[in-house]
C-alpha positions as CSV (number, residue, x, y, z in Angstrom):
1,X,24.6,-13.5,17.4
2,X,26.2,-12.2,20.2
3,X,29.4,-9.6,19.8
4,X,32.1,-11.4,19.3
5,X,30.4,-13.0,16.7
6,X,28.9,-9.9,15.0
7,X,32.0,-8.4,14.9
8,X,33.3,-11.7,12.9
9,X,30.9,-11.4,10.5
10,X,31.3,-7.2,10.2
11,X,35.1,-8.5,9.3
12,X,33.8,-11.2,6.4
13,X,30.7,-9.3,5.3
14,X,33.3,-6.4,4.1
15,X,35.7,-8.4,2.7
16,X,33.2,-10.2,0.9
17,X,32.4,-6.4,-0.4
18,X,35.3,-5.3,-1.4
19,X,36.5,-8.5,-3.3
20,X,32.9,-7.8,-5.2
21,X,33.8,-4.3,-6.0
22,X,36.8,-5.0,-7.3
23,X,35.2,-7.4,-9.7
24,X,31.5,-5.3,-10.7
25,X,31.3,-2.1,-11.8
26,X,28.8,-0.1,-9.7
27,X,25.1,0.1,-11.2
28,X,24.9,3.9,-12.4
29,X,28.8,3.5,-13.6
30,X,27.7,0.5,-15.9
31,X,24.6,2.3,-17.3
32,X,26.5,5.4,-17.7
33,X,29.0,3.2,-19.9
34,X,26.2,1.9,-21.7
35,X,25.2,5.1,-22.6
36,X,28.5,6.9,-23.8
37,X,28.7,4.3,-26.0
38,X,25.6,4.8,-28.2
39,X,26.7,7.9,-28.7
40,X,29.6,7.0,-30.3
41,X,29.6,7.2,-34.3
42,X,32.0,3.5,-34.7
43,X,34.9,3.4,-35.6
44,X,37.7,2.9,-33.0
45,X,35.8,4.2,-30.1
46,X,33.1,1.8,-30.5
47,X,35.8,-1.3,-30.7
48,X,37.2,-0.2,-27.5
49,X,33.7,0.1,-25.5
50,X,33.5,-2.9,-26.9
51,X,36.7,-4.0,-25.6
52,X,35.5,-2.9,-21.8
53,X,32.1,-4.3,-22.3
54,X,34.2,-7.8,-23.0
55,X,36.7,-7.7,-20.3
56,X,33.5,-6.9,-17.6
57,X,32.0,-10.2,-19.0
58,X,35.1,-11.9,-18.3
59,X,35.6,-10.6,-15.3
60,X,32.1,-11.9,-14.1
61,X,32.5,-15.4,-15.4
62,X,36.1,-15.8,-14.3
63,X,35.5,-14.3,-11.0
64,X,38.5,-12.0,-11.4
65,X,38.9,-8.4,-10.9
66,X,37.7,-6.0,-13.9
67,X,41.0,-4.4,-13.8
68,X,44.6,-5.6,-12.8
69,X,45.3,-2.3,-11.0
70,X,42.9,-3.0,-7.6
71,X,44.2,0.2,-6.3
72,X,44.9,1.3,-2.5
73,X,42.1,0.1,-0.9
74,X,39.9,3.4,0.6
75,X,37.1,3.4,3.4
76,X,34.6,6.4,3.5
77,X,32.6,6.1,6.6
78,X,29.4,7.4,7.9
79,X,29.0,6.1,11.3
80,X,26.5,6.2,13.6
81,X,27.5,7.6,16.7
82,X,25.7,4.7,18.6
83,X,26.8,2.1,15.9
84,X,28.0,-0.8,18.8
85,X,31.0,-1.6,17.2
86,X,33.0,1.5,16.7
87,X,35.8,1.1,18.4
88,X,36.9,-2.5,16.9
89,X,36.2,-1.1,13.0
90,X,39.3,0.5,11.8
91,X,41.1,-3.0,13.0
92,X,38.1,-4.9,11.3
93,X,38.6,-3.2,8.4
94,X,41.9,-4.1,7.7
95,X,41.4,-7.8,8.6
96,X,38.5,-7.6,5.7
97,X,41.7,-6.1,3.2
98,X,43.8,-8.7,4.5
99,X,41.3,-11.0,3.7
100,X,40.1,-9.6,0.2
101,X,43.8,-9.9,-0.8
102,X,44.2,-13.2,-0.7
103,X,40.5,-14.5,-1.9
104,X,39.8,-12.0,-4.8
105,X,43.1,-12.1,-5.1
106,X,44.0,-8.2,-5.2
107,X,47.6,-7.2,-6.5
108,X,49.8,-6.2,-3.7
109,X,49.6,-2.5,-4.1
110,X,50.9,-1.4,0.0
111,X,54.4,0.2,-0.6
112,X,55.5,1.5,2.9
113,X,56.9,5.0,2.4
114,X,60.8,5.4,2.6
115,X,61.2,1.9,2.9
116,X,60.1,1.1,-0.5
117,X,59.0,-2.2,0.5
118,X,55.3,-3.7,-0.9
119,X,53.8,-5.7,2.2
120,X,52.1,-8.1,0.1
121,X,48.8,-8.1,2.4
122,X,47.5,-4.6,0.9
123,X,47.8,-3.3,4.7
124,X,50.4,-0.6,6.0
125,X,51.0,2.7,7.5
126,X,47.8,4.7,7.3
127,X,46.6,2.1,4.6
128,X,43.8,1.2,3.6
129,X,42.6,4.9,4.6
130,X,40.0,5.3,6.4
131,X,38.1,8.5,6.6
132,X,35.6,9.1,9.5
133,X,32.2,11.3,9.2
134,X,30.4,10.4,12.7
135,X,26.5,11.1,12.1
136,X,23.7,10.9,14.7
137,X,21.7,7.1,14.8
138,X,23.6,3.4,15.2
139,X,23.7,2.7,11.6
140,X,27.1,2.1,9.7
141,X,27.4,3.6,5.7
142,X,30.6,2.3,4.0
143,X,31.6,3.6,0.4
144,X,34.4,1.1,-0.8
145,X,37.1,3.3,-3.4
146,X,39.6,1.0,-5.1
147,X,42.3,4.3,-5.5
148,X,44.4,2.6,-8.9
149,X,47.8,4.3,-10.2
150,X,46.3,5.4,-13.3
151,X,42.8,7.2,-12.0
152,X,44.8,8.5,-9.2
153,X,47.9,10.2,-11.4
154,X,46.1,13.0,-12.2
155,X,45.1,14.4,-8.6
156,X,45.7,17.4,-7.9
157,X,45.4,20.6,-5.3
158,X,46.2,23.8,-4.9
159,X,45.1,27.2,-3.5
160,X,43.8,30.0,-5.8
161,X,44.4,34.2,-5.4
162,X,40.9,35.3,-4.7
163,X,40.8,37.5,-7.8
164,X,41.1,33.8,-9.7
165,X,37.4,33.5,-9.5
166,X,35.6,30.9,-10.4
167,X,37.0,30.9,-13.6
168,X,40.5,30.1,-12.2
169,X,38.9,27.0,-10.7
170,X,37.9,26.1,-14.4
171,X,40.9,26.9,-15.5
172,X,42.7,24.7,-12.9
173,X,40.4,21.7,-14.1
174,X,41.3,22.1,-17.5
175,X,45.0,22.2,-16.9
176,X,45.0,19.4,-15.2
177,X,42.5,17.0,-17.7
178,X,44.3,18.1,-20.5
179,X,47.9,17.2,-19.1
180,X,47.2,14.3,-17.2
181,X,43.8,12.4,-18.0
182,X,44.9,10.1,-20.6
183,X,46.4,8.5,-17.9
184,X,42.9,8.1,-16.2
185,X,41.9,6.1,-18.5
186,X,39.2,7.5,-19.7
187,X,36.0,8.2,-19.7
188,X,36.4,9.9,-16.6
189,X,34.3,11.1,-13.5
190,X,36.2,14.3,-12.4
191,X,35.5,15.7,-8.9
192,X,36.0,19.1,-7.8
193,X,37.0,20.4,-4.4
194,X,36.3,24.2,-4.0
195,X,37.1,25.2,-0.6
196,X,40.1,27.0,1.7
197,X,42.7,24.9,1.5
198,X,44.2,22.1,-0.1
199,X,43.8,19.6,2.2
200,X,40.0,20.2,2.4
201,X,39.9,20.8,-1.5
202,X,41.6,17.7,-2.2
203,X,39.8,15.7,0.4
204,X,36.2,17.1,-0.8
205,X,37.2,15.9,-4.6
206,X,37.4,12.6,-3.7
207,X,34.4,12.4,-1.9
208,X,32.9,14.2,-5.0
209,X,33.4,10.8,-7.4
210,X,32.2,9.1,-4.7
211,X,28.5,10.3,-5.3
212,X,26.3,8.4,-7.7
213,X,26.4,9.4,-11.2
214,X,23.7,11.9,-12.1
215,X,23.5,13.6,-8.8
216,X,23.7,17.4,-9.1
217,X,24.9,19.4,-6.3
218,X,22.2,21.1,-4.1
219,X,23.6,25.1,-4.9
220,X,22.2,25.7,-7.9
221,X,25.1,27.5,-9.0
222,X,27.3,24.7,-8.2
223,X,24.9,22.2,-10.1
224,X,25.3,24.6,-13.1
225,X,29.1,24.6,-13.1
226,X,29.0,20.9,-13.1
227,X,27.1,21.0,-16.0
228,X,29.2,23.5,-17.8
229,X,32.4,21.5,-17.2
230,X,30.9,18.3,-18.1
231,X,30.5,20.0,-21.5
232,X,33.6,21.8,-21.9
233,X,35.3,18.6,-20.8
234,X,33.5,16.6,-23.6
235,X,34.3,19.0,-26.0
236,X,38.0,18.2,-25.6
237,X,37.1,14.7,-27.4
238,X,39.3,12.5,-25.1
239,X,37.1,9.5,-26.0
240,X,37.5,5.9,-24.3
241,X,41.4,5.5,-23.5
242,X,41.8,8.8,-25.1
243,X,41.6,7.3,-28.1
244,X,39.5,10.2,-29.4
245,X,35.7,9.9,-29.6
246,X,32.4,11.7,-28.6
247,X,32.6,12.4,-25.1
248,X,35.9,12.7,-22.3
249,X,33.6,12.3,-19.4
250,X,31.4,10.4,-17.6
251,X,30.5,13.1,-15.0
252,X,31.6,16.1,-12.8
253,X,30.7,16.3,-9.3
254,X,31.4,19.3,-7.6
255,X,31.3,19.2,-3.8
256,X,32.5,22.6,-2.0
257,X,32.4,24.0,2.0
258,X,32.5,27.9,3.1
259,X,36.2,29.1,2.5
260,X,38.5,32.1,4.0
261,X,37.4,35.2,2.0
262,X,41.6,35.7,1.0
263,X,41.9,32.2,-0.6
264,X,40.4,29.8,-3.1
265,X,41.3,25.8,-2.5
266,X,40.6,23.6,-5.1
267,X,41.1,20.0,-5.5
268,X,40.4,17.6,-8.4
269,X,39.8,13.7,-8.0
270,X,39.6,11.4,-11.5
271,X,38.1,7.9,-11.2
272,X,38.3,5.8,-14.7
273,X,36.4,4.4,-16.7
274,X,36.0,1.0,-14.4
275,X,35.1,3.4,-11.5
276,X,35.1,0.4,-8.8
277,X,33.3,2.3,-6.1
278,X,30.8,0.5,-3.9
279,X,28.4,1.2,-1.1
280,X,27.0,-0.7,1.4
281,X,24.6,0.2,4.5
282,X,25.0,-2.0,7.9
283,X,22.4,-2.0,10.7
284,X,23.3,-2.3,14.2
285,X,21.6,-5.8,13.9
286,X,24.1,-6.8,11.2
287,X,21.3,-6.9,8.7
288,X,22.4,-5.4,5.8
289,X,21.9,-3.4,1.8
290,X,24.3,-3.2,-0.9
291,X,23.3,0.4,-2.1
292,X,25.9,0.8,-5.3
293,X,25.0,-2.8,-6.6
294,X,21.3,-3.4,-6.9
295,X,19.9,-7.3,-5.8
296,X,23.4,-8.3,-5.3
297,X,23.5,-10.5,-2.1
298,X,26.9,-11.9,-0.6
């Protein structure tokens, strides 16, 4: 193919994508599911695993999204510095939106700002976001996040007094599960931002419930908080829709940079129980893997 044309196909390839995401949960997301519910004891929380176990059948065989709420449509990107088509992606990538929104169909979730007006196409200011981590080769990475109202209510950020500690960071996640993450629908996958600010807290949680589901984070220290939260969380006995049950949580992910010595940032992302995340990795030849969704082709 020559360039036009592989830029063409760059544009159907990832709407293709995210239409699928929006449809299939993620591999470890589904086995994780699978998992929590065994360990229920029946009762209610049973019949609702059942419930989500149902509506992702029907969503398969109807070839309709898993969820009404499609979310605000997020790109995480690790580029390639030589990947050939740089410069035409951000534009590509909201022609694949546009074009998910009307074959998937997703709900119409672009409200421009001040205006208060829903475009209809998905697209508008800033939207969907797209965040940029250029990495050395000519290889494209693309993690697909489907941001719904309900997984994104709880989000928040803000900037500890050193002598918080660590334990003000747990503190912080508490507050904020306990308030808010019933809305999340739960179980939930909780990422934590630990850094200076709260723009790089907040920004770090996010790409925290990004990572696959099992992965530890590579300080030790760090790996062992996650675990720690994971069961302090469960403890709380949210259950599936917060209905009560066994377990609150699918996961915590902890990702965290060097800080200012005078401050502690830290930001917390939730993703629900139909975590509709997806990754896919393009070669410069076009030749592609779907890394989230196992022998899934396009």
């Amino acid at each position: 193919m020559n360039d036009e044309q592989n830029v063409l196909f760059l544009k159907d390839l990832m709407a293709r994508f995210t239409a699928y995401v929006g449809k299939h949960l993620p591999d470890d997301v589904l086995a994780k599911l699978k998992e929590l519910r065994t360990q229920e004891q029946g009762g209610l929380s049973t019949v609702v695993y059942d419930s989500m176990f149902e509506n992702l059948g029907l969503a398969d065989r109807l070839d309709r999204p898993c969820c009404q709420d499609t979310g605000v449509i997020q790109f995480f990107l690790r580029a390639g510095a030589a990947f050939p088509y740089l410069g035409e992606l951000r534009e590509n990538l909201r022609a694949a939106v546009a074009a998910a929104t009307i074959a998937a169909p997703l709900r119409h979730n672009a409200v421009e700002t001040f205006l208060e007006k829903n475009t209809g196409t998905n697209l508008g200011l800033r939207v969907p976001w797209i965040d940029w981590d250029i990495v050395a080769g000519d290889g494209l990475e693309i993690d697909v996040y489907m941001a719904g109202g309900g997984c994104t209510l709880p989000g928040a950020a803000k900037v500890l007094m050193p002598n918080a500690g660590y334990e003000g960071v747990v503190q912080f996640v508490f507050d904020v599960v306990t308030s808010y993450g019933v809305n999340a629908c739960p179980p939930l996958l909780v990422g934590v931002g630990i850094s200076t600010a709260v723009e790089t807290a907040a920004l770090l949680s996010k790409r925290a419930i990004l990572r696959p589901l099992g992965s530890r984070n590579p300080e030790p220290r760090a790996a062992e908080m996650e675990l720690l939260l994971e069961q302090g969380l469960n403890d709380l006995g949210l259950g599936p829709q917060g209905l009560s049950g066994n377990r609150t949580v699918m996961g915590v992910h902890i990702e965290n940079s060097a800080r200012h010595p005078s401050t502690i940032g830290v930001g917390i992302s939730t993703g629900c129980w139909a975590h509709r995340r997806g990754t896919i990795r393009i070669n410069a030849d076009m030749t592609h893997e779907i890394l989230s969704h196992r022998g899934v082709t396009l």
